[in-house]
C-alpha positions in Angstrom: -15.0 2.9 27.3 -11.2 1.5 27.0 -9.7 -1.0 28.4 -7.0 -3.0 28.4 -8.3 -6.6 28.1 -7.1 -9.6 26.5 -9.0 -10.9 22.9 -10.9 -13.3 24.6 -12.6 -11.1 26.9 -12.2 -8.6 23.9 -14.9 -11.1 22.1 -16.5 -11.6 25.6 -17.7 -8.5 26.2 -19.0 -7.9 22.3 -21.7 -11.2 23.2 -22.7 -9.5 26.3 -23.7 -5.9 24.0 -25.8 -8.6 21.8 -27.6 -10.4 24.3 -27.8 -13.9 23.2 -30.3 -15.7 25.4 -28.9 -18.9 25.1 -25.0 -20.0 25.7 -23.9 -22.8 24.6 -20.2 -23.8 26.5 -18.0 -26.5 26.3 -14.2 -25.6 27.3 -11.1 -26.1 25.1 -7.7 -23.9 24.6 -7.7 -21.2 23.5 -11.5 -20.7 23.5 -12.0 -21.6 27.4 -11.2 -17.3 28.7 -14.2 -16.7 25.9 -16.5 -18.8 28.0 -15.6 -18.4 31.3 -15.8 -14.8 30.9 -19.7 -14.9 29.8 -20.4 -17.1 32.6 -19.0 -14.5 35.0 -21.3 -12.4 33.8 -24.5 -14.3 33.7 -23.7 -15.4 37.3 -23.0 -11.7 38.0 -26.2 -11.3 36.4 -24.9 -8.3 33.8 -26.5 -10.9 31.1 -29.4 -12.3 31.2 -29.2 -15.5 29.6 -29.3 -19.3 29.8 -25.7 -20.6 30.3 -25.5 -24.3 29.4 -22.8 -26.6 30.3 -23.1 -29.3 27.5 -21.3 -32.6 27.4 -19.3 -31.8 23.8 -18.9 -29.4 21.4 -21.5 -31.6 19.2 -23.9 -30.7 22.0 -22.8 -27.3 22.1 -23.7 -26.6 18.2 -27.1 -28.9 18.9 -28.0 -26.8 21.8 -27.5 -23.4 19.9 -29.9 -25.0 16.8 -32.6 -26.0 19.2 -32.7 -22.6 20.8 -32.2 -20.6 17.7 -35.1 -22.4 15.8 -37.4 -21.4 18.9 -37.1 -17.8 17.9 -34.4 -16.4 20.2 -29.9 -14.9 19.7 -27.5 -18.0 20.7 -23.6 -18.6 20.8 -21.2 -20.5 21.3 -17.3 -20.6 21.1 -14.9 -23.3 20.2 -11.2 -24.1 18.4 -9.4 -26.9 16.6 -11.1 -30.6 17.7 -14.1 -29.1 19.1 -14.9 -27.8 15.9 -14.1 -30.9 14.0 -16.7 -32.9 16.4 -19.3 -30.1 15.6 -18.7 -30.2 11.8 -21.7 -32.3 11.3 -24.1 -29.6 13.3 -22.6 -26.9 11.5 -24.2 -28.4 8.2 -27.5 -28.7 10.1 -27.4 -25.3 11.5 -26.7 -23.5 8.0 -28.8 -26.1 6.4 -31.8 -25.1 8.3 -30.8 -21.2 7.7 -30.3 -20.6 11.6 -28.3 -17.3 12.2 -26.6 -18.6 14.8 -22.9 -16.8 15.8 -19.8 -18.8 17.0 -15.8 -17.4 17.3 -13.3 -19.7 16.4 -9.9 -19.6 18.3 -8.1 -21.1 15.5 -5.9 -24.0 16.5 -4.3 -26.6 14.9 -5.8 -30.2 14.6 -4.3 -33.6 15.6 -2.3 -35.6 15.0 -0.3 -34.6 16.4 -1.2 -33.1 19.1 -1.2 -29.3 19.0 -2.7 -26.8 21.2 -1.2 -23.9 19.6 -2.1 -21.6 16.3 -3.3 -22.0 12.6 -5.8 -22.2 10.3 -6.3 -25.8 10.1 -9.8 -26.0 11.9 -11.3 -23.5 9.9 -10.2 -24.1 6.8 -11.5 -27.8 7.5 -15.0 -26.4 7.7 -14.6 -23.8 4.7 -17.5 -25.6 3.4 -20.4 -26.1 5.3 -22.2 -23.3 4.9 -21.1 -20.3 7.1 -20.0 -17.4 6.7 -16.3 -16.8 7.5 -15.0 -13.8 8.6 -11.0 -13.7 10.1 -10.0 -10.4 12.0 -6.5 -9.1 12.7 -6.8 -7.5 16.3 -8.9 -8.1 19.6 -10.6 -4.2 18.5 -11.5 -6.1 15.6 -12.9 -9.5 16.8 -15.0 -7.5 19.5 -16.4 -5.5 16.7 -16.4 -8.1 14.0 -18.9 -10.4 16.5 -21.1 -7.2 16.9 -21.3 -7.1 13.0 -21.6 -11.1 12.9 -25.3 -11.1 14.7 -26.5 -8.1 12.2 -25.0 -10.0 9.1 -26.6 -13.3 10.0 -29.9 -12.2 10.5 -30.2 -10.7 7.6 -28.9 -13.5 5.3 -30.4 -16.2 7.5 -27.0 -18.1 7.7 -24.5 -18.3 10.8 -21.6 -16.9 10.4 -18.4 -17.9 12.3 -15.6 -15.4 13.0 -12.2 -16.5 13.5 -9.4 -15.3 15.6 -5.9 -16.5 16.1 -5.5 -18.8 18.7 -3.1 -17.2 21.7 -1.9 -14.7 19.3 -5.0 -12.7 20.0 -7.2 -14.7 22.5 -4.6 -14.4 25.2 -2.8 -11.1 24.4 -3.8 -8.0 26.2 -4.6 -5.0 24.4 -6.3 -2.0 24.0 -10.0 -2.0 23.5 -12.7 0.3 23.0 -16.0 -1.1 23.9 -19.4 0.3 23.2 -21.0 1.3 26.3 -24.0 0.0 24.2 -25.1 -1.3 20.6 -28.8 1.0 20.8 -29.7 1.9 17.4 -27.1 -0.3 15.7 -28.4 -3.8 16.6 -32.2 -4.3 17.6 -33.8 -7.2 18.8 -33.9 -10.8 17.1 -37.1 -11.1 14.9 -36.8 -14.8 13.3 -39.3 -15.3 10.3 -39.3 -18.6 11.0 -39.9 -20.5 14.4 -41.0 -23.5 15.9 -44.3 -23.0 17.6 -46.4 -25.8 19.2 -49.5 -23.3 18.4 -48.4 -22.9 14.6 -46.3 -26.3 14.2 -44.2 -26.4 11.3 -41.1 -28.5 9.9 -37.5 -28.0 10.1 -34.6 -29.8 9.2 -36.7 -32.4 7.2 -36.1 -35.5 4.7 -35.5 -33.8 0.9 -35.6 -36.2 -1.8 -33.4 -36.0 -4.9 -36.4 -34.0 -6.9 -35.8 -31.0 -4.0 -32.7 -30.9 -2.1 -30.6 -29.4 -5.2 -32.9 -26.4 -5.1 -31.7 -26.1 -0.8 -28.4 -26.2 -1.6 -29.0 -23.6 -4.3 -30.8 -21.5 -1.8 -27.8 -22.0 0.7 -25.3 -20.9 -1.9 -27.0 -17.8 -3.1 -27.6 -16.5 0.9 -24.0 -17.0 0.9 -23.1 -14.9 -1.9 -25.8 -12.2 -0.9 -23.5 -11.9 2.2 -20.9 -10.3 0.4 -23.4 -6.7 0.0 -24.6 -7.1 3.6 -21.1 -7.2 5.1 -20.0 -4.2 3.0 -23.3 -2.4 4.8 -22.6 -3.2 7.9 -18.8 -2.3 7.7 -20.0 1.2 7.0 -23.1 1.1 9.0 -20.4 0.2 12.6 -18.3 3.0 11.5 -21.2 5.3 11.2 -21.9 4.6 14.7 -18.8 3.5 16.4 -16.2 5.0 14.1 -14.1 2.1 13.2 -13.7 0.2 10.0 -11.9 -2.5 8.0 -11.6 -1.6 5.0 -14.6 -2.4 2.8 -15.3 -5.8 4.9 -14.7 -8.1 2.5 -10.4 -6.7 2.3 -8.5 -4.4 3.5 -5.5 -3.2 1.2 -2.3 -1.4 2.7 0.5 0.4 0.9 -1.2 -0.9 -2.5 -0.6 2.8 -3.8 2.2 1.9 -6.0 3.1 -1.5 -5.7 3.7 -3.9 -8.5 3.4 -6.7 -6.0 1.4 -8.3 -3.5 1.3 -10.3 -0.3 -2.0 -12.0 0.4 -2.5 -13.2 4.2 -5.7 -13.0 6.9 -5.3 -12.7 10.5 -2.5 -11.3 13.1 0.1 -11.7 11.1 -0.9 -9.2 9.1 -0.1 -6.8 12.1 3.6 -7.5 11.4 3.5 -7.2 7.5 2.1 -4.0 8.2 4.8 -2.8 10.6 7.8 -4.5 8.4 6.1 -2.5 5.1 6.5 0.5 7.1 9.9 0.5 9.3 11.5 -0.4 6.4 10.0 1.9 3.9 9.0 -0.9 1.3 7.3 0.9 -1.7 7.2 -1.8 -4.3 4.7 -4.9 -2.2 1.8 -4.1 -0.9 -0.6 -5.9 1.8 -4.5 -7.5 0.5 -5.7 -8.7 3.9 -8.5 -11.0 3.4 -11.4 -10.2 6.4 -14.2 -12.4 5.0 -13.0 -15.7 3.6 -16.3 -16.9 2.6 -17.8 -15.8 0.9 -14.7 -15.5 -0.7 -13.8 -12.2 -2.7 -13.1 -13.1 -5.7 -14.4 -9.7 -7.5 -12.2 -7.5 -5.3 -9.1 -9.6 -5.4 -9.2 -9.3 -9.4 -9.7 -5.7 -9.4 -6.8 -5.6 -6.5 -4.4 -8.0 -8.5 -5.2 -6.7 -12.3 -2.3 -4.7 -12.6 0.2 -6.3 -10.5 3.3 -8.3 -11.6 3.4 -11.0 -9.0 1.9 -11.9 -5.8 2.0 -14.2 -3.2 -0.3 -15.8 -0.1 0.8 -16.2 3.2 -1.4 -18.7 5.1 -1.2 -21.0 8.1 -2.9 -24.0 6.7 -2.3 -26.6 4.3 -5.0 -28.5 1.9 -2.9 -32.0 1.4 -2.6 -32.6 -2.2 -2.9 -29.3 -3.7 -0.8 -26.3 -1.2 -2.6 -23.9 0.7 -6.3 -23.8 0.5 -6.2 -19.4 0.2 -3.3 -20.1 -2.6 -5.7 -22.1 -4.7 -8.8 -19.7 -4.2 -6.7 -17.2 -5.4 -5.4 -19.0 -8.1 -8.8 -19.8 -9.2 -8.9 -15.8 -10.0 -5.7 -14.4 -10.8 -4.1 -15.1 -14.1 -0.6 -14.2 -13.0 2.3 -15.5 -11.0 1.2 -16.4 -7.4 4.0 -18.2 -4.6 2.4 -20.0 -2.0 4.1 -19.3 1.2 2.3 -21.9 3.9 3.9 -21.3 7.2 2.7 -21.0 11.1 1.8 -24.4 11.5 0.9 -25.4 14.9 2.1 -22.6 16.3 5.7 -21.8 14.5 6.0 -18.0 14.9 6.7 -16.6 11.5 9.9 -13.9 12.2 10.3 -10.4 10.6 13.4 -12.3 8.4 10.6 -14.9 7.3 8.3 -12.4 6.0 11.2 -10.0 4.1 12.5 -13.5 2.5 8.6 -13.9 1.4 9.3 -10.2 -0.4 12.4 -10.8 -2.5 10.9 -14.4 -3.3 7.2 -12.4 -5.3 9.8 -10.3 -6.8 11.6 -13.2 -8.5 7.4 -13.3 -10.0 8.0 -17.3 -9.8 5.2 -20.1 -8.9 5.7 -22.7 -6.5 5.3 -23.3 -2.8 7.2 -22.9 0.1 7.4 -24.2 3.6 8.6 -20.8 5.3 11.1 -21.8 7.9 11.1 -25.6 7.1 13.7 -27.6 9.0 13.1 -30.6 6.5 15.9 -31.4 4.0 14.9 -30.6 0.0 
């Protein structure tokens, strides 16, 4: 059925198709619609599930790793400080190999004070343990946090998917949503769960001699993703006919470019629609969908015979440039511009993004502050 809804109630309606019987809320912009929406429907009684109104977003993540552990589908939804005040649970919760699902509506962090978009809160939490996947449209993040609940209980890790604050959360557009997700997503069967008739130990005290080894475990789950999301990408379309390129990326007008633009998120909308209505041939787009694991295979293959790329990102690692800018550079022996722009909420303009273009052409290496009003 289609509808024209807004991103939030976009991702509202995906949690209601997957049933989770626990909800864990705590309000903050731009997350709050995601929230309020689900406890509509609970009180409407179109899902059947505990709604809990927790003190914090710490509580939030606490409640969702109680529940989860007893055997049964949780959520939870959060943006910018709420997710720095959960950062500790998130450890705990992929730590203790809970697949619990969250959506992110990325927002900046303090200080100062910001309610409005970028990357900043997720990037902040790029390593504790979760997958990461960021999506470009509200079709996307409603399909995207179908896929999430297959993906994390099959790697027994949660897995966190990110949309951009406003930009999507709050902008209407059309959606097609599954009258249901029969024969594409069954019913939660944990391995492991806590059981006062079979009592067991979670979450426990690991001594130097074995908590390497956990940490080892965590990592290779984490990797292992990177297979799973590629079957479930096909495995959607299959049933639902939609998919994003081969999960991981998605490439447009790479056919004969000799350069690249790297980015994630909404704003790859417009580099699409600027490579197109002015009939650029020579830059293509490599959208990153899953940020972590990160994609490292796939953007060498992607970047092997290019001359010069660069990565667009709305985040900033202080000390080193953009946190996607030095993953990248990790893997690509080449020229590669970081371009970090966006920041709390700067829109980034058509004439922004066609500057970016004629600045990887120049196939130079340094970073730029698109649109910065600060003297050099």
């Amino acid at each position: 059925m289609k509808k024209v809804i807004e991103g939030s109630h976009a991702v509202a309606e995906a949690v209601r198709l997957c049933a989770p019987k626990v909800i864990a809320a705590y309000p903050i912009t731009p997350q709050t619609h995601i929230v309020e929406r689900l406890s509509k429907m609970v009180a409407d009684g179109q899902l059947d599930s505990e709604f809990l109104c927790v003190e914090s977003e710490h509580s939030a993540m606490s409640a969702c790793i109680g529940a989860q552990a007893t055997g049964v589908r949780t959520y939870t939804a959060t943006a910018s400080q709420g997710l720095m005040l959960m950062h500790e649970m998130l450890h705990v919760a992929s730590g203790m190999r809970l697949p619990i699902v969250i959506n992110v509506a990325n927002r900046s962090v303090s200080s100062p004070l910001s309610i409005w978009n970028d990357w900043l809160d997720a990037m902040a939490v790029r390593n504790s343990g979760w997958v990461q996947l960021f999506v470009e449209s509200s079709q996307e993040a409603l399909d995207t946090t179908i896929q999430a609940y297959k993906i994390a209980e099959t790697i027994h890790l949660p897995v966190m998917v990110c949309i951009d604050g406003f930009y999507l959360s709050h902008t209407y557009e059309p959606v097609d949503i599954p009258d249901t997700v029969a024969g594409y997503l069954g019913d939660y069967k944990p391995k492991v769960v806590l059981d006062p008739k079979n009592p067991i130990t979670q979450g426990m005290m690991a001594g130097p001699k074995a908590f390497q080894e956990f940490k080892e475990q965590q990592h290779r789950a984490l990797l292992s993703a990177k297979d799973v999301i590629k079957n479930e990408n096909r495995e959607f379309n299959k049933k639902f006919g939609r998919i994003y390129g081969d999960g991981l990326v998605e490439t447009y007008n790479m056919e004969s470019a000799d350069y690249a633009i790297i980015s994630m998120g909404s704003v790859c909308g417009t580099i699409k629609h600027i490579l197109d209505e002015k009939k650029i041939s020579d830059i293509g787009l490599i959208r990153i969908k899953t940020y972590r694991p990160f994609p490292n295979k796939e953007i060498i293959d992607l970047t092997k015979n290019l001359k010069a790329l660069g990565v667009l990102e709305k985040d900033i690692s202080f000390g080193i440039g953009g946190a996607l800018w030095a993953d990248v550079k990790t893997f690509v022996d080449k020229p590669v511009s970081n371009f970090i722009g966006g920041l709390g909420g700067r829109d980034i303009q058509i004439e922004d993004i066609v500057k970016i273009f004629g600045t990887i052409r120049k196939e130079e290496e340094n970073i730029h502050w698109v649109g910065s009003q600060l003297k050099k």
